[in-house]
C-alpha positions as CSV (number, residue, x, y, z in Angstrom):
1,X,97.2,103.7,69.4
2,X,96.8,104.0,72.7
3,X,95.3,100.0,73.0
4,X,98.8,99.1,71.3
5,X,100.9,101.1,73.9
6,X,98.9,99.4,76.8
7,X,99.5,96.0,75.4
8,X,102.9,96.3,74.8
9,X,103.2,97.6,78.9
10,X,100.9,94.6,79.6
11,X,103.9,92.0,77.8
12,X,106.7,94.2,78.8
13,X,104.9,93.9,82.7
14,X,104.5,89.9,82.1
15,X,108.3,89.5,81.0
16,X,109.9,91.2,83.3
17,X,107.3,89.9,86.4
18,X,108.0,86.2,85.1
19,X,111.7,87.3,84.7
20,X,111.7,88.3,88.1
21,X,109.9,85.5,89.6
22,X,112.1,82.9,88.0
23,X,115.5,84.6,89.8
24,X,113.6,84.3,93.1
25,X,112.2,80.7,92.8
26,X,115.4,79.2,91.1
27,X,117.2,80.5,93.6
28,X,119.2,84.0,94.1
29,X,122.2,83.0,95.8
30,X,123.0,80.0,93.1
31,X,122.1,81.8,90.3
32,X,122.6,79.9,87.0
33,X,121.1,80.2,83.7
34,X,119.7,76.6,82.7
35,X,118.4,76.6,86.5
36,X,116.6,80.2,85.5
37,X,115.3,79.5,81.8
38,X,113.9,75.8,83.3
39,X,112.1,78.1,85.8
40,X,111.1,80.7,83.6
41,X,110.0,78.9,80.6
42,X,107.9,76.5,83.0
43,X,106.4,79.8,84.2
44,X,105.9,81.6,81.0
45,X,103.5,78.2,79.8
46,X,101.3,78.6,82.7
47,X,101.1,82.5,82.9
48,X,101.1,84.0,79.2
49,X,97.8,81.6,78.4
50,X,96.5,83.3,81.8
51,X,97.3,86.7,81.6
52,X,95.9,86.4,77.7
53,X,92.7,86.5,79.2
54,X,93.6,89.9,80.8
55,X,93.8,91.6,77.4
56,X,90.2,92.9,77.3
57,X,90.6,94.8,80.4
58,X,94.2,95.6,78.8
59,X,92.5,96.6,75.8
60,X,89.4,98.3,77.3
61,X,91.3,100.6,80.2
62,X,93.0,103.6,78.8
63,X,94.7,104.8,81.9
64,X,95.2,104.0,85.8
65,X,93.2,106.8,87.0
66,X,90.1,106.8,89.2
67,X,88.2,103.8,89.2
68,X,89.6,101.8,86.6
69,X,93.1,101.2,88.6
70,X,90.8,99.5,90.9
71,X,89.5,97.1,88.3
72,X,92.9,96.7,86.6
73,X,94.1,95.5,90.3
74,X,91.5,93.4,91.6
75,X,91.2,91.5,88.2
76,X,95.0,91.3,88.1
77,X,95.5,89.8,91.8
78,X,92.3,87.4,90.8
79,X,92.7,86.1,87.9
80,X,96.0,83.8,88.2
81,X,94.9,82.0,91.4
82,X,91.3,82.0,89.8
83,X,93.0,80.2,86.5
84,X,94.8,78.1,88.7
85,X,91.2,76.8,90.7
86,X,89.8,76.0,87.3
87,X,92.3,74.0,85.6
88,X,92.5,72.1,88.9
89,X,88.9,71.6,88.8
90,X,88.9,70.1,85.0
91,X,91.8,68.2,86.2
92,X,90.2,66.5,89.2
93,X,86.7,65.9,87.0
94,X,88.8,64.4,84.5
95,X,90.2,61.3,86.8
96,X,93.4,62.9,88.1
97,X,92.7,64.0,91.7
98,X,96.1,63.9,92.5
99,X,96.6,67.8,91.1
100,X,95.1,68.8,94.2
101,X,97.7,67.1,96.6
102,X,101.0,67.6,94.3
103,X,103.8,65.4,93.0
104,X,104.7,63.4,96.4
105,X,108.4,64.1,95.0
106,X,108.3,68.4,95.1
107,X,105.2,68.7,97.5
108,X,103.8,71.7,95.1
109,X,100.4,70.9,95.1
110,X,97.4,73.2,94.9
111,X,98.0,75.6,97.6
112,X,101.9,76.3,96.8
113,X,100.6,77.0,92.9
114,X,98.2,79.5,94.1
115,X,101.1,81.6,95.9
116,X,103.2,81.3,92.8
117,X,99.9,82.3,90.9
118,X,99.3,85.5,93.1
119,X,103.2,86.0,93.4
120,X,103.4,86.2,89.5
121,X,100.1,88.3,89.2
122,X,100.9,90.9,91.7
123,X,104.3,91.7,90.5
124,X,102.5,91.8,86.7
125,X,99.9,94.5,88.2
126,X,102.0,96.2,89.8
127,X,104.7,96.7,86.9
128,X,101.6,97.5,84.9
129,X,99.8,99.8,86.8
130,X,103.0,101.7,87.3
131,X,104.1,101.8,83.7
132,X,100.5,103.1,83.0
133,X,100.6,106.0,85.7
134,X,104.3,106.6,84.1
135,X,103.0,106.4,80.3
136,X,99.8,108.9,81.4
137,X,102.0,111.2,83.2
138,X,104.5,111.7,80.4
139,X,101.8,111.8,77.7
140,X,99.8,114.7,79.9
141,X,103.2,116.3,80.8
142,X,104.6,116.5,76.3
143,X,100.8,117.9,76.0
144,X,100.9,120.6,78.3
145,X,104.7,122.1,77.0
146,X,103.3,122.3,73.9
């Protein structure tokens, strides 16, 4: 039960992270919809793969308390830009150095995907660290008035 509850936080945390991530880069002021679903699905094919292999610390920590909010943190700050490395990596050994230095047109090469990457991962942990804290506090507080 409570492995369900923490992976529905965990996608409810992606969606609206990726969500919120896709207003800012496609623009706040000239907000439009095609501009935001062309951001966010773009987003959503390199993140939900990623923060798939977050589901066994998902899956593993009950609650944000003590030590394990440590853990859930540093693995969710790391593990986008870490994704990022290694698909660049298998990219470059695979004949396409050019993934390092970007598309000459947009100029987003490595170092502007790792930003994204930690940009994307820091808003997930922190919606999900706080939706944990929320979801312990609440479960604690229904125990204790009954």
């Amino acid at each position: 039960m409570i492995a369900a509850r923490n992976i529905g936080l965990w996608f409810l945390s992606v969606l609206l992270s990726i969500s919120l991530f896709s207003l800012w880069f496609g623009g706040i002021e000239d907000v439009s919809l095609k501009r935001w679903l062309f951001v966010f699905r773009i987003t959503m094919k390199f993140a939900l793969p990623v923060a798939c292999l977050y589901l066994p610390i998902v899956t593993t920590k009950r609650d944000a308390e003590k030590g394990r909010m440590g853990v859930i943190a540093g693995w969710g700050l790391a593990i986008g830009p870490l994704s990022i490395v290694v698909w660049t990596l298998i990219a470059a050994m695979m004949g396409e150095p050019y993934v390092i230095e970007g598309d000459p047109a947009t100029h987003f090469g490595l170092v502007a995907s790792l930003v994204c990457a930690f940009i994307v991962g820091s808003l997930t942990t922190i919606l999900y660290i706080t939706a944990l804290k929320l979801a312990h506090h609440l479960t604690r507080a229904s125990k204790q008035a009954v």
